[in-house]
N, C-alpha and C positions, 0 to 999 in steps of 0.2 A: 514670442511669436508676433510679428505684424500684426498691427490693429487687435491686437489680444490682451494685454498688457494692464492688467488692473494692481495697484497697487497705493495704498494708504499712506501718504508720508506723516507718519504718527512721530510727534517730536518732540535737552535739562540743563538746567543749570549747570557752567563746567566753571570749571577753574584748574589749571594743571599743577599737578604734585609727581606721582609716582608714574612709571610705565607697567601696565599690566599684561597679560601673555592669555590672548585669547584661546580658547579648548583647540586644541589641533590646531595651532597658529602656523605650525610650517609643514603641516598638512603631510607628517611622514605616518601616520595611520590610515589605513585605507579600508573599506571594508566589501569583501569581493563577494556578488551576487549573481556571477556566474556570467549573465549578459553585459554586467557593466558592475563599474567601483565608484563607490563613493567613498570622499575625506570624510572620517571619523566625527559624530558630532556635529555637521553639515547637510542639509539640505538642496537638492539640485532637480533639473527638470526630468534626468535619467530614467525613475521609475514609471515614469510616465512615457515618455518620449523612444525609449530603447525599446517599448513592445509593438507588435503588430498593433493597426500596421502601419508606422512611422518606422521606425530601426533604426532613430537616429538619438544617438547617444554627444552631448553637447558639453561637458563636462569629463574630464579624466585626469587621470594619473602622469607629471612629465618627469622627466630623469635630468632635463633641464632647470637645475634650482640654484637659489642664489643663499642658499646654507641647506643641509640634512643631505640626503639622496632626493628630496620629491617636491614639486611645487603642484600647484593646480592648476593645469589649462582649461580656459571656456573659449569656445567658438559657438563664432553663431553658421548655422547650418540652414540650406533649403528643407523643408520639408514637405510632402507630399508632391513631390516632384515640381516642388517652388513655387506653389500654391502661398504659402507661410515661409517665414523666414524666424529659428529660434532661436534665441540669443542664449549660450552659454552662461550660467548663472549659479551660484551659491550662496545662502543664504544660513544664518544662526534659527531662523523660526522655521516654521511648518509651511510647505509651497505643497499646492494643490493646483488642478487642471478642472477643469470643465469645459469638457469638446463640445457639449452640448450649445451652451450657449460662445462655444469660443473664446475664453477666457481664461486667467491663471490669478491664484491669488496668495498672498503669502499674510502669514495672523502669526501672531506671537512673536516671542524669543526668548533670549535668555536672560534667564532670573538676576539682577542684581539692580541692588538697590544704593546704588551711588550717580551719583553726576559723571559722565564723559566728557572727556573736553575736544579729545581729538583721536582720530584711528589713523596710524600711521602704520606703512607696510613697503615691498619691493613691487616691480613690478618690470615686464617686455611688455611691447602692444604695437601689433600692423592691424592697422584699418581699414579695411576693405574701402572704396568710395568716399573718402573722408572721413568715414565712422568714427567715434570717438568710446574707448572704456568708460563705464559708470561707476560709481564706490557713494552710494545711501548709508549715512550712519540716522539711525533715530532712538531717541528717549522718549517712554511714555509710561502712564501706570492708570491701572482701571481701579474706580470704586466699585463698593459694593455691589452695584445694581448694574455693572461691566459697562461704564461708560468711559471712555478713554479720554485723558489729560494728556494733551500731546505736551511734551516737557521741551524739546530741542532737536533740531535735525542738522545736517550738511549734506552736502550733495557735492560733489567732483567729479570732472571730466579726465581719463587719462587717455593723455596723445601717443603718435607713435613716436618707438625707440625700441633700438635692437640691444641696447644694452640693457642689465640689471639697473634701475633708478628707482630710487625712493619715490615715496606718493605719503601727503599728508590732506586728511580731509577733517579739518575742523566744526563743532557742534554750533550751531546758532542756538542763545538761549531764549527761551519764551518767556519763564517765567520762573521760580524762584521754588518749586515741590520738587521731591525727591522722586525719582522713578524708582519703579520695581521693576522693568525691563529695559533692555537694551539690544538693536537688532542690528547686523550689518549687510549690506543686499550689494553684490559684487558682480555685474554684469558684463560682457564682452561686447555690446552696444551701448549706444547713447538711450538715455532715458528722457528722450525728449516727447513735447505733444504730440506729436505724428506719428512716434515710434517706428521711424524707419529704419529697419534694421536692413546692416548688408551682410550677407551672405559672405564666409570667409574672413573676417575679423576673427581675432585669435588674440587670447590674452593670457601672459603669465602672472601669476602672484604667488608673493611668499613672506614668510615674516610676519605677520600684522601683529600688533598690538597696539593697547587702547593708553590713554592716562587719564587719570579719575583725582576726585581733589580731596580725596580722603586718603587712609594709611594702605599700608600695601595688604593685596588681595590677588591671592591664586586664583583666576577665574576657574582653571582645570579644575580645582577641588571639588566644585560643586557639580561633576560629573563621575559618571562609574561604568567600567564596562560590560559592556550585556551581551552574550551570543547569542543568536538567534539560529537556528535551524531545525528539520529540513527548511531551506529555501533557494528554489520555489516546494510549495506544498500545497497537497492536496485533501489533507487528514485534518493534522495539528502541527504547530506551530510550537516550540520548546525556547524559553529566555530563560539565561544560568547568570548570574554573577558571583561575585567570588563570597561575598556572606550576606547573612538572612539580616532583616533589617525590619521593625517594626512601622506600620504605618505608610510603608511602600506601596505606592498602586503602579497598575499598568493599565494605558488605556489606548484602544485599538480606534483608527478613524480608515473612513475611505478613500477613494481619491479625491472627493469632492470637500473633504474634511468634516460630515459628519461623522459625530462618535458612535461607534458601532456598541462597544462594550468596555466596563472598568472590571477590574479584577485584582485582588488582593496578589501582593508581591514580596508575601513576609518572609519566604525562603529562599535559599538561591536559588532553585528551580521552578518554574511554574510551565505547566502546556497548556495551551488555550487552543480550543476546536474549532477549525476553520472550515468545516466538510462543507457547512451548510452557505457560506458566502460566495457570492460571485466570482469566476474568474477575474484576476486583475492585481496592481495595486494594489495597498494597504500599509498604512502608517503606524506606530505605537509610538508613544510615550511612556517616561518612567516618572513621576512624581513622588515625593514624599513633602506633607505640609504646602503643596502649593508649591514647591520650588521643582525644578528641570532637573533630572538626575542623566536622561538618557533619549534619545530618539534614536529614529530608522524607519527603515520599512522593509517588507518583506514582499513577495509575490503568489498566491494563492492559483494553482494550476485549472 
């Protein structure tokens, strides 16, 4: 959104070797929340932005792909009758909103503990007003006492083209540590100081993946998939995956990304009771050992 726009460029050491296959890289998983879909595995402004009273859903499903059935569209969209203007956006970490103070923020990502050297993907792009596409890759890894070592970032602009074209965004390194995360922030605006976004920008992407300067690594592996229903709900909340697994948690945040509650995740079944939580929103995570097994969110009636 306009003048909204908070975001940490947290940043590794690359060197290139192998091509790896980010989680839901051509984005033919989707996962349907009745008001709106998200790509499997993905992060976006939907669950926030698709409810009263905004209704504007910035991110979706295209039949326009340049491999599988599906790619991802973002458009940036007026909102509140052009009050704000939101930029379509997906993200590998946790994206949260605060209307309150006008702001959005996005923290984490995904678990891996290698150097990136470059995130290479497809991509279409019409710019509304010159607009220009964004693509943030960063490395970082916290110590004990959660202070963050930004390890490396890149940053690229994509221009217009009505054709399927490649897009590569290479890592700048800082410094010479190994990350334990890795996050990539894919907007339908420019990520510039002013953040002006325009209204009507439209971006397709598809394909992405990473190269890292170690041996080959299925990033997919280090996810699982989890169903989540009723949602929306007003009761409790039900997460199933296909086997029980020791040392599993589940942890529930808000929209503002406080943790609400952690809960054991040792069976494939677990319900967690929502009666007592506010209308809106709400996120989970799946952990085992610190490492990312699964995100989402779900909507509380």
């Amino acid at each position: 959104m306009k003048n909204i726009f908070i975001v940490v460029i947290l940043i590794g050491l690359g060197s290139i070797t192998s091509a790896q296959t980010l989680p839901n890289a051509e984005f033919q998983s989707w996962v349907d929340y009745g008001i709106y879909e998200e790509p499997e595995f993905w992060s976006t402004p939907n669950p926030f932005t698709a409810l009263p009273p905004i209704f504007v859903i910035t991110v979706s499903k295209s039949h326009d792909a340049f491999s599988g059935d599906y790619s991802v569209k973002l458009e940036t969209k007026d909102v509140l009758g052009g009050t704000y203007q939101a930029p379509g956006l997906i993200t590998l970490a946790q994206f949260s909103i605060d209307f309150i103070n006008l702001s959005f923020n996005i923290s984490g990502g995904l678990a891996l503990q290698e150097n990136v050297s470059k995130l290479t993907g497809m991509y279409k792009y019409q710019g509304a007003e010159g607009d220009s596409a964004s693509v943030l890759i960063y490395n970082f890894k916290r110590d004990e006492e959660g202070v963050i070592d930004t390890i490396g970032y890149g940053l690229s602009y994509l221009h217009d083209t009505a054709i399927w074209t490649p897009f590569t965004v290479n890592m700048e390194n800082l410094n010479n540590n190994i990350p334990d995360t890795f996050n990539v922030i894919i907007m339908s605006s420019a990520m510039t100081p002013n953040f002006e976004f325009h209204s009507g920008s439209v971006l397709y992407v598809d394909s992405l993946a990473i190269e890292t300067n170690t041996g080959v690594i299925n990033l997919s592996d280090y996810q699982i998939k989890v169903k989540v229903f009723p949602n929306p709900s007003s009761d409790f909340v039900q997460f199933e995956t296909s086997e029980s697994e020791n040392k599993r948690l589940i942890s529930i945040y808000n929209a503002v990304g406080s943790i609400i509650s952690t809960n054991n995740f040792f069976e494939s079944k677990t319900n967690i009771s929502v009666n007592e939580l506010p209308s809106g929103p709400y996120f989970y995570r799946v952990t085992r050992n610190n490492r990312l097994l699964n995100r989402g969110s779900f909507i509380k009636n």
